[in-house]
N, C-alpha and C positions, 0 to 999 in steps of 0.2 A: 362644207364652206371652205372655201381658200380662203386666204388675207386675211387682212381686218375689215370689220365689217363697221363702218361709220354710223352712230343714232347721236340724235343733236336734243338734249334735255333745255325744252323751254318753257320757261316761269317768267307768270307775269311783271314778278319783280322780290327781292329777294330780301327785304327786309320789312317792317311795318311802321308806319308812322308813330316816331314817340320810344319803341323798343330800339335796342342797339342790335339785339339778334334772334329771327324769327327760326322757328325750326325747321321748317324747310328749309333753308339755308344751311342748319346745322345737316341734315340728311346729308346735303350735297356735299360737305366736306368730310362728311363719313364715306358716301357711295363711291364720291369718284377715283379715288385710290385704291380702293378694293374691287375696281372691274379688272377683268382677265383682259390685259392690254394688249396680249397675244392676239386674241381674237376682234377686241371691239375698242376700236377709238370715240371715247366717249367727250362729248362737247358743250360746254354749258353758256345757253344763251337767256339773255334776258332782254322783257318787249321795251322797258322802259330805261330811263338814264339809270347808269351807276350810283347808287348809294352805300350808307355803313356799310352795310350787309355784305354789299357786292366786293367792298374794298377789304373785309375780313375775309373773303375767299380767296380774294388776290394775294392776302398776306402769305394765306397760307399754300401758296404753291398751284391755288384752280383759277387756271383761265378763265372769264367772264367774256364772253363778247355781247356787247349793252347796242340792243337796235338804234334806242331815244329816241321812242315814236310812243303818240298819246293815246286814252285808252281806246280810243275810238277811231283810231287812226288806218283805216283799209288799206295804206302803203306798205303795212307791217306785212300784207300778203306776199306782196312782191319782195319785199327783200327776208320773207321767209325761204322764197323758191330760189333767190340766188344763192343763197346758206346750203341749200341740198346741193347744188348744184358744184358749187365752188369745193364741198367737204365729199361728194358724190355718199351723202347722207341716204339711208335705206330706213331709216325708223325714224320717227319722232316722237317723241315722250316727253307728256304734256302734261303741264301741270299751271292750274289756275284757270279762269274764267275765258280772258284774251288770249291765252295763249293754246286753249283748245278752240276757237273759236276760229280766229286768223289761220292756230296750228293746222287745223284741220282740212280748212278751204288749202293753203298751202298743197298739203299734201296729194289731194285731191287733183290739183293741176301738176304737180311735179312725179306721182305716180307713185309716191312712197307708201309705209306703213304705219298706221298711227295706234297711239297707247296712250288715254285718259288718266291721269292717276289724281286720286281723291284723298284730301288728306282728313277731308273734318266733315261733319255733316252742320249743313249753312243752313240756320234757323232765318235766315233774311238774304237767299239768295236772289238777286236783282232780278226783275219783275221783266226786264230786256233778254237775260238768257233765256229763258222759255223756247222761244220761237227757235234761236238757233240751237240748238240743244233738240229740238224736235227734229227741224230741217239736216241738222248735219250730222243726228245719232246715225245714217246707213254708210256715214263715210269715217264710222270710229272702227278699226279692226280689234280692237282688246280693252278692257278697263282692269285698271288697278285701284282697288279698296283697300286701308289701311285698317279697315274692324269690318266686320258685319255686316255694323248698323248704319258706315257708310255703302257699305254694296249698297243695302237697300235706298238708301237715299239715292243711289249713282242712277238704279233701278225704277223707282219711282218717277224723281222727281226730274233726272237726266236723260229718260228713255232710254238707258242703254239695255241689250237684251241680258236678261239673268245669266243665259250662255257664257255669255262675253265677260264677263267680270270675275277675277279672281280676287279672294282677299288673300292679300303679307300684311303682315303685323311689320310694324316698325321694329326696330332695333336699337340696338347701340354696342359703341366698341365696349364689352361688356370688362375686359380688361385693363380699360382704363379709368375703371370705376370702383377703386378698391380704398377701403376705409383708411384714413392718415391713422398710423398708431403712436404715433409718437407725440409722450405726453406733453411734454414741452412745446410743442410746435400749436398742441392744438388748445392748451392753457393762452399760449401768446394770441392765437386769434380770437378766443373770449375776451380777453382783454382790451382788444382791439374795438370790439362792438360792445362794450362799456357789460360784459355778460359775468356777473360770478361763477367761482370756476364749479362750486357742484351745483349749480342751477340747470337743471331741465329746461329743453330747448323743442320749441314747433315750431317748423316751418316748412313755406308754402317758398315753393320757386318755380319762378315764370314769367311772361310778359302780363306785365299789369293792365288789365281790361276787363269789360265786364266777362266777358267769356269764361275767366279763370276763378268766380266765383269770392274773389277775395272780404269782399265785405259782411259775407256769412262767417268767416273762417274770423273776424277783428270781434264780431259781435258774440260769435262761440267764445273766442279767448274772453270778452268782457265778463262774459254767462260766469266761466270759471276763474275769474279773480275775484269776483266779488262774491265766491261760495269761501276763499284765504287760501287756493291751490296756487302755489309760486309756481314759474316757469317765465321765460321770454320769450317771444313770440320775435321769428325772424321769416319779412319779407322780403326774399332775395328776386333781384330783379327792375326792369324798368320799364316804363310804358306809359300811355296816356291818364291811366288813374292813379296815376301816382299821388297827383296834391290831395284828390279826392279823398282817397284812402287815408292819408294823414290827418287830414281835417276832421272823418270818422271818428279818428285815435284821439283826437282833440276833441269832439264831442263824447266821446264814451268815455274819456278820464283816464285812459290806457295808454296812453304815450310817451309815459318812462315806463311801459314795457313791452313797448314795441320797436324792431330796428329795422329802419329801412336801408337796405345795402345799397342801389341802385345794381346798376350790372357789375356782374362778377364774372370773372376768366377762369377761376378754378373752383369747379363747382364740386369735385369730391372732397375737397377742403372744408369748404362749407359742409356737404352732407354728415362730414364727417363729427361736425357740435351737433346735430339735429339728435333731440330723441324721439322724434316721432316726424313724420314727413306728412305732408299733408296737402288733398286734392280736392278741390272743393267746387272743382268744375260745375258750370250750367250746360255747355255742351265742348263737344269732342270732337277728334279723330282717336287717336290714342296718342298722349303728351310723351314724348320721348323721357323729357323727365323722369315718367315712371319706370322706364327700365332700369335708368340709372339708378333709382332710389333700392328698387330691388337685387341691381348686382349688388348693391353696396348695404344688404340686409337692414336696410332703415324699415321701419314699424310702419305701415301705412296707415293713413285712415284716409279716404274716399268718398265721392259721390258714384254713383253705378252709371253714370251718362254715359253713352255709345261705347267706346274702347276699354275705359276704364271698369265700366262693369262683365265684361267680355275675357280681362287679363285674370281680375282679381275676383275672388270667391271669398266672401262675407266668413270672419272668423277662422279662414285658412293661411292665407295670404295677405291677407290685410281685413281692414272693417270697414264694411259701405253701410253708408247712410244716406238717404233722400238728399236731393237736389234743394235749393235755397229752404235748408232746414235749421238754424243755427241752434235752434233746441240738441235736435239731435245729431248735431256735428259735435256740440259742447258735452255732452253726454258718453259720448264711444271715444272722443278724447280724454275727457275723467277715465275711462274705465281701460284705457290703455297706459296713461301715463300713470297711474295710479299701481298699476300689477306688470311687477317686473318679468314673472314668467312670463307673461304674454305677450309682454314685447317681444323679450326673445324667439320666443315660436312663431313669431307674425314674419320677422326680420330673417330667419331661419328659413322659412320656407319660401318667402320670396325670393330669397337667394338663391335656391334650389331652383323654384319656377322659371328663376329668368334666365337661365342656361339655353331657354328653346326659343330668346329672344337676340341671340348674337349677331350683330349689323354684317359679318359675313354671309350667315345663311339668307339672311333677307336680298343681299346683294344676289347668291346665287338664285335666289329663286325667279331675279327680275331676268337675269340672264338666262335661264328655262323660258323666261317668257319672248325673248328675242329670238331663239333659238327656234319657237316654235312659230312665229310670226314668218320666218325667214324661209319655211317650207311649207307654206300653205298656200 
């Protein structure tokens, strides 16, 4: 390869309604500084208007170029093809429903190479993609899986061939996830969220939706207040269940000791009061979260849904417990915040574990994957 070699990263849109910041969006402000810019000028388009999401990536230095076409908009074709054409783009890397969908046809007329990347597996994928997903699996040249158990959904329920699909594990700047030690600093932020200072701390961080499983993890914690186990319970995060889950906290009697952050900008801060971190997913890709929680040796305790039971090994790394179980979420939370050895060795080892999840390796391996797209 001479030059630089142009791929246009398009998402259907880069934030979530209700959330201030969706993780794919977080990806993007990891990946695109860590391309080898020698080789590939990488470009991030989105099908729909600019929102939060899009304008936190602007803050931070990544271009956005926003089409503002709706979801169902077939113009997004044509002004897919003048984007290759204007960047003389040779990949497209595709993320989301619309934008493998348009991405794809695009590609198709402009003669490029296309890359599906899957971040979750979709318990309620629209009943519309079927058809093209069938029709336009012979014009996807690669897929990328972020576990497994979304291959297999890519697989199943996307048509693409088992061939074709690679799984990368997500990642994170695994460096900038290191515990605050300084006492003062992190007495002041207990303080802040009304927390006494030797009070044990759980908490669940994420976009609030049913997705993330939150209402098991309100009724777990009530399981264990009313057995006289102290602790606060912190929901860090914002989203459309946000009242929802409060009103829970108000129906279950728990609501001076529960705190809702809403969105927070410095999330090692926060991990940093947590003594147990907690994931209570119904379903997955794999929560960037958790890597964080693991550079930064927090205790985990888990559901085994797609990604999450793929990273973590029950009593190694953390503790998994069945999906909407709040029995035995409340249970493997007693039996962690209760035995301090265990913590330690849960937080110990994940720390260890998450070494072979560094957002550069993940970056290189998408980069093997261009690599080999480009000689085929």
């Amino acid at each position: 390869m001479v030059g630089q070699i142009s791929v246009l990263h398009i998402a259907d849109k880069f934030g979530v309604r209700g959330s201030s910041v969706h993780g794919v969006s977080r990806l993007f402000s990891w990946w695109l500084p860590r391309f080898d810019h020698d080789r590939y000028d990488v470009r991030l388009v989105g099908l729909r208007q600019a929102d939060d999401a899009c304008a936190n990536l602007q803050q931070q230095g990544i271009e956005v170029i926003s089409l503002n076409k709706g979801k169902f908009d077939f113009s997004t074709v044509a002004a897919i093809v003048r984007l290759v054409k204007r960047y003389d783009a040779k990949i497209l890397h595709l993320h989301g429903y619309g934008a493998s969908n348009f991405g794809r046809i695009a590609a198709k007329i402009a003669r490029v190479k296309t890359i599906i990347h899957e971040h979750f597996v979709d318990p309620a994928m629209p009943r519309y993609q079927i058809p093209f997903d069938f029709g336009l699996a012979p014009f996807t040249d690669y897929g990328i899986a972020v576990s497994a158990s979304v291959k297999k959904f890519m697989v199943k329920e996307r048509f693409l061939p088992t061939q074709k699909v690679e799984v990368i594990f997500n990642g994170a700047p695994l460096g900038d996830f290191q515990p605050v030690l300084e006492i003062e600093r992190l007495a002041q932020e207990k303080r802040k969220w009304g927390i006494p200072e030797d009070c044990p701390v759980l908490g669940s961080i994420g976009r609030l939706d049913e997705q993330k499983g939150n209402r098991y993890l309100l009724q777990a914690a009530a399981n264990l207040l009313k057995k006289g186990l102290k602790f606060k319970l912190m929901i860090i995060g914002d989203g459309p269940y946000m009242e929802q889950l409060q009103a829970q906290c108000r129906e279950l009697a728990i609501d001076n000791d529960v705190v809702f952050t809403g969105y927070q900008s410095d999330i090692p801060l926060l991990q940093s009061l947590l003594t147990i971190q907690v994931f209570p997913s119904l379903w997955e890709g794999t929560p960037l979260t958790l890597f964080e929680a693991m550079a930064m040796a927090r205790p985990i305790v888990a559901t085994p849904v797609d990604g999450l039971g793929e990273v973590l090994r029950d009593g190694h790394n953390g503790r998994l417990v069945p999906a909407r179980d709040a029995g035995a979420l409340a249970d493997a939370l007693e039996e962690v915040l209760t035995d301090k050895e265990k913590r330690f060795q849960l937080g110990e080892q994940a720390k260890c574990d998450s070494k072979k999840f560094d957002i550069q390796g993940t970056v290189n391996r998408i980069q093997r994957v261009y690599d080999g797209l480009l000689v085929s």
